[in-house]
C-alpha positions as CSV (number, residue, x, y, z in Angstrom):
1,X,-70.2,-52.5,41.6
2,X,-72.4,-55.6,42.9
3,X,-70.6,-58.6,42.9
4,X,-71.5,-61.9,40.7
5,X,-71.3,-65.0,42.5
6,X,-70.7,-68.4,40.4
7,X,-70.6,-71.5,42.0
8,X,-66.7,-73.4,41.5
9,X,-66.8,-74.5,37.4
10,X,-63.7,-76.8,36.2
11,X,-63.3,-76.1,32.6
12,X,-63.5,-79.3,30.4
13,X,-63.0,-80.9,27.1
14,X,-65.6,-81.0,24.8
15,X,-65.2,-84.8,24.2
16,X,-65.8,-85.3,28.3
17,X,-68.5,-86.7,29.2
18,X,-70.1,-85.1,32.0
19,X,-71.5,-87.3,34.5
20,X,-75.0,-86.9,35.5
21,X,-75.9,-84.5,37.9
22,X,-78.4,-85.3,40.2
23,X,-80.7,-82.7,41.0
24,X,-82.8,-81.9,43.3
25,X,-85.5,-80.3,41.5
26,X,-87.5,-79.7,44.6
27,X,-84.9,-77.6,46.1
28,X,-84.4,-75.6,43.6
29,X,-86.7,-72.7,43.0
30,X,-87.7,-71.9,39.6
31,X,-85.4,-68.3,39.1
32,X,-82.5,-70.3,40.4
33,X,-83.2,-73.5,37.7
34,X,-83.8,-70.6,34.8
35,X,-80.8,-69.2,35.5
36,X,-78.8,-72.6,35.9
37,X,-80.1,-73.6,32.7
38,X,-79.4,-69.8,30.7
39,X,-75.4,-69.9,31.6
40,X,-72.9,-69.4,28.3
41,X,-71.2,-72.3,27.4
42,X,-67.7,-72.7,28.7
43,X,-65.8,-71.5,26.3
44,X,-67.1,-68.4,25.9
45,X,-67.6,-67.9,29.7
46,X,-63.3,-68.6,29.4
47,X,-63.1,-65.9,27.1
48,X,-64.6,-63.8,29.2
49,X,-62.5,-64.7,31.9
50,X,-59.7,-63.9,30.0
51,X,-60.7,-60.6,29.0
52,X,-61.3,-59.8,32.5
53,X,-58.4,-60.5,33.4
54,X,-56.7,-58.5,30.9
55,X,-58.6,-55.1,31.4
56,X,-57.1,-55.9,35.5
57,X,-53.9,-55.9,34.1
58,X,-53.7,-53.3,31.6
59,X,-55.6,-50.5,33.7
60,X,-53.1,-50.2,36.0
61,X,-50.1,-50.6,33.3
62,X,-51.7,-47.9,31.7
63,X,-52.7,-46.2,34.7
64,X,-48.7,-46.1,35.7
65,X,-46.8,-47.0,32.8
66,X,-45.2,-43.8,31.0
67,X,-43.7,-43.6,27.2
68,X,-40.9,-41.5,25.4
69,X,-42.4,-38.2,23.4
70,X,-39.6,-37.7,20.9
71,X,-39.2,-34.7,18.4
72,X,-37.6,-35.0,15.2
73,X,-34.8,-32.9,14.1
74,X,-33.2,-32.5,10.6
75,X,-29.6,-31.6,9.9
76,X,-26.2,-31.7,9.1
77,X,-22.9,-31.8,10.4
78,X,-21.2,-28.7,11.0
79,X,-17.7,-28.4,12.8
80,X,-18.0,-27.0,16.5
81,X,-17.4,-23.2,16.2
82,X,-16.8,-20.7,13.2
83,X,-15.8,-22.2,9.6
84,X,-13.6,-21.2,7.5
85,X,-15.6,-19.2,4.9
86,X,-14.6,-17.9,1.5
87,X,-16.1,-15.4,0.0
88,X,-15.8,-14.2,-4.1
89,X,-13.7,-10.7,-3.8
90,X,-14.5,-9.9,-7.2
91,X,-17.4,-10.8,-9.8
92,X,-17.1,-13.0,-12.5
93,X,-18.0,-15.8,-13.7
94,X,-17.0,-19.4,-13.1
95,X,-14.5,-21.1,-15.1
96,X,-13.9,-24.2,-12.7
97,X,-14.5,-26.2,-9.9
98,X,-11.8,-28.6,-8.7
99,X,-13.7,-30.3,-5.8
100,X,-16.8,-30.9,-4.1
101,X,-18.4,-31.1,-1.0
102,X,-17.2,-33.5,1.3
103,X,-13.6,-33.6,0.0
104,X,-10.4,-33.1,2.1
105,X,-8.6,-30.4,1.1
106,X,-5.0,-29.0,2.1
107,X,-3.5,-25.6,2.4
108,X,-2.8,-24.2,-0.9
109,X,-5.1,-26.7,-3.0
110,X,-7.2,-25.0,-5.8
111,X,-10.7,-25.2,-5.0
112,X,-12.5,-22.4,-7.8
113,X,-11.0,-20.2,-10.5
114,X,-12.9,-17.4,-12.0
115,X,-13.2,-16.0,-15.6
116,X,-9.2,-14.6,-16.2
117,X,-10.1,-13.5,-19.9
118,X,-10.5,-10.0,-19.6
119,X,-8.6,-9.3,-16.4
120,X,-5.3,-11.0,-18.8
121,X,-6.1,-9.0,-21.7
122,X,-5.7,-6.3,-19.3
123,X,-2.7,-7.1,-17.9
124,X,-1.2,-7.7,-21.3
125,X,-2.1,-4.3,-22.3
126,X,-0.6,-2.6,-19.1
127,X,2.4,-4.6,-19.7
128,X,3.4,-3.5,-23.5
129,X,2.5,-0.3,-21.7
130,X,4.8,-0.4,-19.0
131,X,7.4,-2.0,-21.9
132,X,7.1,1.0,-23.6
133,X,7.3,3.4,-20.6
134,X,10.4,1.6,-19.9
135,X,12.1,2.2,-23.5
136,X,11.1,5.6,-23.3
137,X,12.3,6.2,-19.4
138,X,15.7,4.6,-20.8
139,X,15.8,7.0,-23.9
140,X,15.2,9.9,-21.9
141,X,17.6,8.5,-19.3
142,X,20.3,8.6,-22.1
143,X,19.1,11.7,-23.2
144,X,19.5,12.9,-19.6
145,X,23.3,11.4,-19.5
146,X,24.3,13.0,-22.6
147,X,23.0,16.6,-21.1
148,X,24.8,16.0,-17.8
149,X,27.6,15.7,-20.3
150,X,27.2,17.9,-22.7
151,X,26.6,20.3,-19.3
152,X,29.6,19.4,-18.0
153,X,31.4,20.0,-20.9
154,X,30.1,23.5,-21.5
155,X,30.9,24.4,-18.3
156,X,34.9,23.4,-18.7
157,X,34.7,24.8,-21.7
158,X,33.4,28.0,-19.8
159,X,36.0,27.9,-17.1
160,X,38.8,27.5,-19.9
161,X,37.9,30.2,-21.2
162,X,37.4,32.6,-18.3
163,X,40.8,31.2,-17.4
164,X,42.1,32.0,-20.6
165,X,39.8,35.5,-20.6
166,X,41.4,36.4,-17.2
167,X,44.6,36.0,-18.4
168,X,44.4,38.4,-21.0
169,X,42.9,40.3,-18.3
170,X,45.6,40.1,-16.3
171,X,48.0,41.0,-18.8
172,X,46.5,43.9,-19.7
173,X,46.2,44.9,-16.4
174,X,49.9,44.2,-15.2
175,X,50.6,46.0,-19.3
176,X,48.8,48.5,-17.9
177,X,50.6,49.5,-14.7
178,X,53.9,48.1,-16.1
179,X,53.5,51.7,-18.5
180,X,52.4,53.6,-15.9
181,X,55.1,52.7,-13.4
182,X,57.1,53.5,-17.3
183,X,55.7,56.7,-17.4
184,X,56.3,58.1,-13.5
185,X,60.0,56.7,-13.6
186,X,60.6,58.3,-17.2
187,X,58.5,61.4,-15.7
188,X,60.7,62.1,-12.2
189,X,63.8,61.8,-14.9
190,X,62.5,64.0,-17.1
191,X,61.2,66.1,-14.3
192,X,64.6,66.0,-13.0
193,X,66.7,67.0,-16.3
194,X,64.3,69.6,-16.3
195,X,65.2,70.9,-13.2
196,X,68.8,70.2,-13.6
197,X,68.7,72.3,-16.9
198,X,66.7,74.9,-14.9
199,X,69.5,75.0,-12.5
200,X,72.0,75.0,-14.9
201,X,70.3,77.7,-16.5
202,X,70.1,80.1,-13.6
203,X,73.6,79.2,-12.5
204,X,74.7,80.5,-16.3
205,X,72.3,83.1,-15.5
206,X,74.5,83.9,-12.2
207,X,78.2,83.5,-13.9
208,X,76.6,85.8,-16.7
209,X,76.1,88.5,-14.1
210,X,79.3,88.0,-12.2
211,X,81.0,88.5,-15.3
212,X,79.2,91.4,-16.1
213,X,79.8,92.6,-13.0
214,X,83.6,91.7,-13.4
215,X,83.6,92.9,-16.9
216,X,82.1,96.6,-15.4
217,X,85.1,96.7,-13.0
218,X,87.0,95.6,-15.8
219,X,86.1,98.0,-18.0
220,X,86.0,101.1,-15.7
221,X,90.0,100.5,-14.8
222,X,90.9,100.1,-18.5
223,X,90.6,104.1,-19.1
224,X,91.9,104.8,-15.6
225,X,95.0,102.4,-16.2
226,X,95.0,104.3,-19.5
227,X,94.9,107.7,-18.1
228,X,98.0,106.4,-15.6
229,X,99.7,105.1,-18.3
230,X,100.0,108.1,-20.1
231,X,100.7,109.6,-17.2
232,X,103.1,107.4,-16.6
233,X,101.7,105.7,-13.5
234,X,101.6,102.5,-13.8
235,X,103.3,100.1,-16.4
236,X,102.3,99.0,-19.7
237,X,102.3,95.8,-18.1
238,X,99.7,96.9,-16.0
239,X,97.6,98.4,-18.6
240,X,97.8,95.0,-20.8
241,X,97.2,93.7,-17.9
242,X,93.9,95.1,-17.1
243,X,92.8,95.4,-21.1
244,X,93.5,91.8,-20.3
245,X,91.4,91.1,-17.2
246,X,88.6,93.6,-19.1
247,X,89.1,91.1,-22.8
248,X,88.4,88.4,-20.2
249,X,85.3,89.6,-18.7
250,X,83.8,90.3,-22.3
251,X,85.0,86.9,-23.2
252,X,83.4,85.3,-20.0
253,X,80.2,87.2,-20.7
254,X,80.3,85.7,-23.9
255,X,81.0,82.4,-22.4
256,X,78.1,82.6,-20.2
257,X,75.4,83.9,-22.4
258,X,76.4,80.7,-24.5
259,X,76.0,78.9,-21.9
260,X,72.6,80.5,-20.7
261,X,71.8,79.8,-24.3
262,X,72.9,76.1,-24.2
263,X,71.1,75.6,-20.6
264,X,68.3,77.2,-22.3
265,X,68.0,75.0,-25.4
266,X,68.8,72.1,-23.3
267,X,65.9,73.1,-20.4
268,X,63.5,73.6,-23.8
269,X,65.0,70.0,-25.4
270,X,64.0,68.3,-21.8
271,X,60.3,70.0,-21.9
272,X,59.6,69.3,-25.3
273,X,61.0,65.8,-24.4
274,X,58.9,65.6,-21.3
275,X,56.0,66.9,-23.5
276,X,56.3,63.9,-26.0
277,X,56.9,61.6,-23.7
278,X,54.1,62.6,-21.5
279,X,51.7,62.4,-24.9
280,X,53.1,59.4,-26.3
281,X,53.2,57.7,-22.6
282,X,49.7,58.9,-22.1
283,X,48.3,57.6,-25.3
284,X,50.0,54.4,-24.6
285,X,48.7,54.0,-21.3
286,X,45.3,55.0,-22.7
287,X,45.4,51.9,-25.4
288,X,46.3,49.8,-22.5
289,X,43.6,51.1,-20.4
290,X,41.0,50.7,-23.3
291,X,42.4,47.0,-24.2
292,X,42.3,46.2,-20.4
293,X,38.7,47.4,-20.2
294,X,38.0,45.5,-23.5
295,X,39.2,42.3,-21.9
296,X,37.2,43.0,-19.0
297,X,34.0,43.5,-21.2
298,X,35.2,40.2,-23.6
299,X,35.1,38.3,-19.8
300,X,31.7,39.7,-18.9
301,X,30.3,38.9,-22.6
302,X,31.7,35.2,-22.4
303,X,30.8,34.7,-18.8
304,X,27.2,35.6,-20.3
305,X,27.5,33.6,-23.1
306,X,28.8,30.9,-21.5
307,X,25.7,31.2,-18.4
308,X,23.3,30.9,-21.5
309,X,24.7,28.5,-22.8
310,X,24.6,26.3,-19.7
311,X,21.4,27.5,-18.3
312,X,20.0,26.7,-22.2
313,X,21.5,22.8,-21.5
314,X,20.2,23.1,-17.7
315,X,17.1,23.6,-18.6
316,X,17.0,21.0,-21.0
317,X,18.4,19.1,-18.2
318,X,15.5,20.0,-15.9
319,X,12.8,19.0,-18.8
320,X,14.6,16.2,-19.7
321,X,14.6,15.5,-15.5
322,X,10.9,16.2,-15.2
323,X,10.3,14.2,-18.0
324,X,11.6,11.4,-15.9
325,X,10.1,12.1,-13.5
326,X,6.7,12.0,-14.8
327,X,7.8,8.8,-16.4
328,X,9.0,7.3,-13.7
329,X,5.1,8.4,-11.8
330,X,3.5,7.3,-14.6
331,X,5.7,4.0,-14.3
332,X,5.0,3.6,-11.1
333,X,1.0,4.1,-11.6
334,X,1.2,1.3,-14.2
335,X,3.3,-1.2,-11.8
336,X,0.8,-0.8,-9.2
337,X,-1.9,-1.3,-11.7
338,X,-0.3,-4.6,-12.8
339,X,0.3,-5.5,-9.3
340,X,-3.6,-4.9,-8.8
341,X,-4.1,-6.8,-11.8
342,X,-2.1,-10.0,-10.5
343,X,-3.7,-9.7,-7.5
344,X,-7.0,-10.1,-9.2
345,X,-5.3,-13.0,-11.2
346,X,-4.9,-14.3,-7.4
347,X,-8.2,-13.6,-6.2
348,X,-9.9,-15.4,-8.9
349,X,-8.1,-18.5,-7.5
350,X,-9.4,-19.8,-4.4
351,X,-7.4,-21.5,-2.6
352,X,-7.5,-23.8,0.8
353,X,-6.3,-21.4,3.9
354,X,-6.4,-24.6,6.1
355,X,-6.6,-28.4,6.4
356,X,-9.8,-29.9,6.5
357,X,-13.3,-30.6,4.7
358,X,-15.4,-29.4,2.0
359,X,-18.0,-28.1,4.3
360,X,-20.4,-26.7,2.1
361,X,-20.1,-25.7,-2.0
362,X,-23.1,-23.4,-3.0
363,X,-21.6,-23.5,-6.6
364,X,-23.0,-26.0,-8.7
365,X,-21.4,-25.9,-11.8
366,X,-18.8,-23.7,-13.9
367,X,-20.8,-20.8,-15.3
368,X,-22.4,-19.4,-12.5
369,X,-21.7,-15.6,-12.2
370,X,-20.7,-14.8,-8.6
371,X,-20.7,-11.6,-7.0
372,X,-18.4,-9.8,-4.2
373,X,-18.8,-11.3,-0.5
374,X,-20.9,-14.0,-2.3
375,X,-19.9,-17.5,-0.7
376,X,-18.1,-19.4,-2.6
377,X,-17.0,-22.4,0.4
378,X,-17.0,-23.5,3.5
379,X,-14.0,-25.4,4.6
380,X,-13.8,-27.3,8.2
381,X,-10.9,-27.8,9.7
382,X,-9.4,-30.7,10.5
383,X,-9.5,-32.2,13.8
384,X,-12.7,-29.8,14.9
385,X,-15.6,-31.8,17.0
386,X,-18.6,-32.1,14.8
387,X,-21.9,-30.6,15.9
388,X,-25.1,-31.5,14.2
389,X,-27.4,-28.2,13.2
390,X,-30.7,-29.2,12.7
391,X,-34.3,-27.5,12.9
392,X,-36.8,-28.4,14.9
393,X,-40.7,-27.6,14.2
394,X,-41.7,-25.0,17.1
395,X,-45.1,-27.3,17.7
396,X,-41.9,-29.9,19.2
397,X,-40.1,-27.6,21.0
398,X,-42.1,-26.9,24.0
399,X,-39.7,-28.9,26.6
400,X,-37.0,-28.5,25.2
401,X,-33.6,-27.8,27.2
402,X,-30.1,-28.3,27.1
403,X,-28.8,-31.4,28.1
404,X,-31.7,-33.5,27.2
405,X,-30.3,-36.9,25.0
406,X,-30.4,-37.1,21.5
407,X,-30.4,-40.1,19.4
408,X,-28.6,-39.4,15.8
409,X,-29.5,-41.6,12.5
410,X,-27.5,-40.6,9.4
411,X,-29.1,-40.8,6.2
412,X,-25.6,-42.1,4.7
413,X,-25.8,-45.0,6.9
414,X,-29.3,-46.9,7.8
415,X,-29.6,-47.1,11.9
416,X,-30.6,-50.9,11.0
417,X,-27.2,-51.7,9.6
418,X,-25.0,-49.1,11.6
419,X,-26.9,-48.1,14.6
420,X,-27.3,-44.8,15.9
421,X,-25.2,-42.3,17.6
422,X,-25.6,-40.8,21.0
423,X,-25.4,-36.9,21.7
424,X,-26.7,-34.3,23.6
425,X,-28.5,-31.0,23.1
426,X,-26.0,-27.9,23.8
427,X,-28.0,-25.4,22.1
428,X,-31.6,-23.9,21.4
429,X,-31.8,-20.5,19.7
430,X,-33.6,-18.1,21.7
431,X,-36.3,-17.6,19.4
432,X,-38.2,-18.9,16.7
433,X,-37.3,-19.0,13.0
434,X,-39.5,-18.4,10.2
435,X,-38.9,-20.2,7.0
436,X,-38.7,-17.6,4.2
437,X,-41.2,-17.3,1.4
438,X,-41.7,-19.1,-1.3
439,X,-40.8,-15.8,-3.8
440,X,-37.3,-15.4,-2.0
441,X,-36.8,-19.0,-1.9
442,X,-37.6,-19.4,-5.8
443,X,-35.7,-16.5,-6.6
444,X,-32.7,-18.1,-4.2
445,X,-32.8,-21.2,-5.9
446,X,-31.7,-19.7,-8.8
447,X,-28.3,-18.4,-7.6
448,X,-27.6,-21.7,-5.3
449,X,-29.2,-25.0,-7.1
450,X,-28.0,-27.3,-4.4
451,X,-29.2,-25.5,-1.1
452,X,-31.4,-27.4,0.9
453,X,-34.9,-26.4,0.0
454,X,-36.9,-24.0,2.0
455,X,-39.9,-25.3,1.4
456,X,-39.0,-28.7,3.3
457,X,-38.4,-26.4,6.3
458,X,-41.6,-25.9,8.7
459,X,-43.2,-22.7,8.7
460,X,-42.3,-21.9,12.1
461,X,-39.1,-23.6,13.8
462,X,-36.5,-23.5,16.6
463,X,-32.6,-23.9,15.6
464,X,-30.8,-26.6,17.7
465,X,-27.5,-27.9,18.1
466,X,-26.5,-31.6,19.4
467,X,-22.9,-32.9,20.5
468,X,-21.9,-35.8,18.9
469,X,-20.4,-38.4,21.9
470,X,-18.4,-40.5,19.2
471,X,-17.5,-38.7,15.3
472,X,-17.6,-42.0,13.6
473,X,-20.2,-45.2,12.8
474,X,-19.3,-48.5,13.6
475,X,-19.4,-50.9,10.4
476,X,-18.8,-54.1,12.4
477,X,-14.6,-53.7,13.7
478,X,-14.3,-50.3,11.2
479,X,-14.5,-47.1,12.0
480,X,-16.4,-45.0,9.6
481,X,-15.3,-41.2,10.1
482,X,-18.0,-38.6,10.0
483,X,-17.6,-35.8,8.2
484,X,-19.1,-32.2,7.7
485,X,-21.8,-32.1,5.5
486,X,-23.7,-35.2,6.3
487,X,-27.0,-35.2,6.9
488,X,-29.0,-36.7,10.0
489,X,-31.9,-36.8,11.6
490,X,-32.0,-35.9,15.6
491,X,-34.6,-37.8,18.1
492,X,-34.5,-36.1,20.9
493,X,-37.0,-37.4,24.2
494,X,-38.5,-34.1,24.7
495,X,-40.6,-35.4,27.6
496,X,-42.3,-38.4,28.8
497,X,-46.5,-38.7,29.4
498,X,-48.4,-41.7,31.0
499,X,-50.3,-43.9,28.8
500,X,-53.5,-42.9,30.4
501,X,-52.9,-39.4,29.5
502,X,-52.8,-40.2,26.0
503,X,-55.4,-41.9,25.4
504,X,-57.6,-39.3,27.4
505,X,-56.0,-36.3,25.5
506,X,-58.5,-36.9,22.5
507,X,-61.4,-36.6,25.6
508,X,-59.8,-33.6,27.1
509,X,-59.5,-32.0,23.8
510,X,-63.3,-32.9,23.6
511,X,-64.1,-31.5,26.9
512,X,-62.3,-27.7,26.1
513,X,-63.5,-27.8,22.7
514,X,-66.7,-29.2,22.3
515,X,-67.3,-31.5,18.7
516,X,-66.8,-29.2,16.0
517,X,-68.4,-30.5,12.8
């Protein structure tokens, strides 16, 4: 670049008067006078001046000087790690929804209830049920007492009898031997009159032949003593005296044929009493025997009788028992049935399992039919640190790391009246998201009609999270809280670029490209 030389020019007024300027027109040659006499007039030669200098300045400001690239981010508060999340266990429909998002909530609090109508008129039916189970499970438990009774009646009545049966038994049987024991005493007495009349008999028998035999001697000297007699040899005492002895004989013969004949009668009398008494004993015993056996089979039929008669009220009993039983199972069926009823009743309430904040309520209105594992809150718990989840386009995301600063401005409160909030990137997902289509979206708006809309997302983006260095705003000396929910947007300083470079990109671009019409 050649370099312009200018004589020294002091800038003046317009109203000063220039003094005249002598010239030499001689030593001037004629260029040098034409190109004293074409020179701009001063104040535009100062404006050039100026603009000189300025282009100086600014090329090596823009040369050095570097400026902030920032990408835009746009979410909400979320609290740091997992939320509490309820989900619907049943379907149904909504009957009512006692908060929003954004409200505190404590353990216990109602947040939804679902349609109860038909699960109640269920459990209303299941309950006359089970109070009708119940009347008949006590009926047949009465029923069952009065068998247990009436069974333990039957079988006292049973023993009595048997008692009373075995008795008779007994009697008969100690009736029984009492006349046999009868009979063998009266039999060894008869048995020994008989013999005592048979020995009386045979010692008749034996007097009867002595005095035969005496009577023959007798008899045999009584003609002898005669024949002496006449012949005078012995006396007549002699003679009457053996007529005598032989009278006696005869009459002892006598004697003891009577007697044979009485021993006799008697030893007949004694077997025709032994006879009768044998018969009649016999026959006797024989009644007893047959009344003893008839006892015995009177026992057997009542103890057979009686076995019916219990076993007929046992098995009643057992029916009666498995009736209860069945009852009792059916009973049992129907409590658990209530119980799952009432625990339906419960799960159509939702209530607060913690502390903390409405976090997000993808119910609109009562109405909405919900289904099972369907969302129906988020809940934050209290004293959490807040994160803010936000999107970022992927055409931003190119330098992006963690740690880089983040500059917050909440939509609920303008950064020109409240300021900002500081924080710091602590997360990037590891890939790229892709915002759903418009069909799905559409289709989800009609289930959820306060989510975010999809189509605000950009088609391709990266999912970030930023740490929040303070959780409140300040409103001059206040402290405004933050609380899940809110929405923000994140500026983060994804890199910084020299001025020069961008106003040469657009060249560059030129360059690679070429002009594409």
């Amino acid at each position: 670049m050649s370099k312009v030389l200018t004589p020294k020019i002091e800038i003046l007024d317009n109203e000063t008067q220039l003094p005249p300027v002598a010239t030499a027109d001689g030593n001037w040659s004629e260029s040098t006078r034409e190109g004293v006499e074409n020179l701009p007039r001063v104040s535009l030669r100062a404006l050039l001046y100026v603009l000189i200098g300025l282009i100086m300045v600014m090329i090596p400001w823009i040369t050095f000087s570097k400026v902030d690239e920032i990408g835009a981010a746009k979410g909400k508060l979320e609290p740091q790690g997992k939320v509490v999340r309820l989900d619907s266990p049943v379907s149904g429909a909504v009957m009512s929804i006692d908060v929003r998002e954004g409200d505190k909530v404590t353990p216990g609090q109602k947040l939804v209830e679902l349609d109860t109508e038909l699960v109640n008129a269920e459990l209303n039916q299941q309950l006359q049920k089970l109070q009708g189970q119940q009347n008949q499970l006590n009926q047949l438990q009465l029923l069952k007492n009065q068998q247990s009774i009436s069974l333990q009646t039957q079988k006292q009545q049973n023993q009595a009898q048997q008692f009373e049966k075995e008795a008779l038994i007994a009697q008969a049987k100690e009736n029984l031997f009492s006349l046999k024991a009868n009979y063998e005493n009266q039999l060894a007495e008869k048995q020994a009159q008989i013999q005592q009349a048979e020995g009386a008999i045979k010692a008749s028998q034996s007097a009867h032949k002595m005095a035969q035999i005496k009577w023959h001697k007798a008899i045999e000297k009584v003609p002898r003593y005669q024949y002496a007699f006449k012949e005078g040899g012995i006396s007549q005492d002699r003679l009457a005296e053996a007529e005598q002895t032989a009278q006696e004989s005869k009459e002892s013969i006598n004697q003891t044929q009577a007697e044979i004949a009485q021993s006799q009668s008697r030893y007949q009398e004694q077997n025709q009493g032994f006879d009768k008494l044998r018969q009649q004993t016999a026959g006797e015993i024989e009644q007893a025997a047959l009344r003893y056996q008839e006892q015995q089979r009177g026992l057997k039929s009542l103890v057979e009788a009686n076995n019916l008669a219990s076993l007929k009220i046992e098995e009643e009993l057992k029916n009666t028992g498995s009736q209860v039983v069945n009852l009792k199972g059916e009973i049992a069926q129907t409590e658990t049935l209530i119980k799952g009823l009432n625990y339906q009743l419960q799960q159509r309430k939702i209530y607060a399992p913690v502390r903390g904040t409405i976090f997000e309520l993808p119910i609109a209105k009562p109405g909405a039919v919900v289904q099972p594992g369907q969302t129906i809150a988020q809940i934050a718990p209290e004293n959490v640190p807040l994160i803010l989840r936000a999107r970022m386009s992927s055409n931003q995301s190119g330098f992006l790391e963690v740690g880089l600063p983040v500059k917050l401005k909440f939509d609920a409160y303008p950064f020109q009246d409240y300021g900002i909030v500081p924080g710091r990137l602590s997360w990037i997902s590891p890939d790229s998201r892709v915002r759903p289509s418009s069909s799905s979206s559409s289709s989800s708006s009609s289930s959820s009609a306060n989510e975010s809309p999809e189509s605000n997302l950009p088609a391709e983006f990266y999912e970030v999270e930023v740490e929040l260095a303070q959780n409140y705003i300040k409103d001059g000396d206040r402290r405004v809280m933050l609380t899940p929910g809110q929405t923000a947007t994140a500026e983060i300083v994804i890199r910084q670029r020299r001025l020069a470079d961008i106003f040469l990109a657009p060249f560059k671009s030129l360059k690679n490209g070429g002009i594409q019409l």
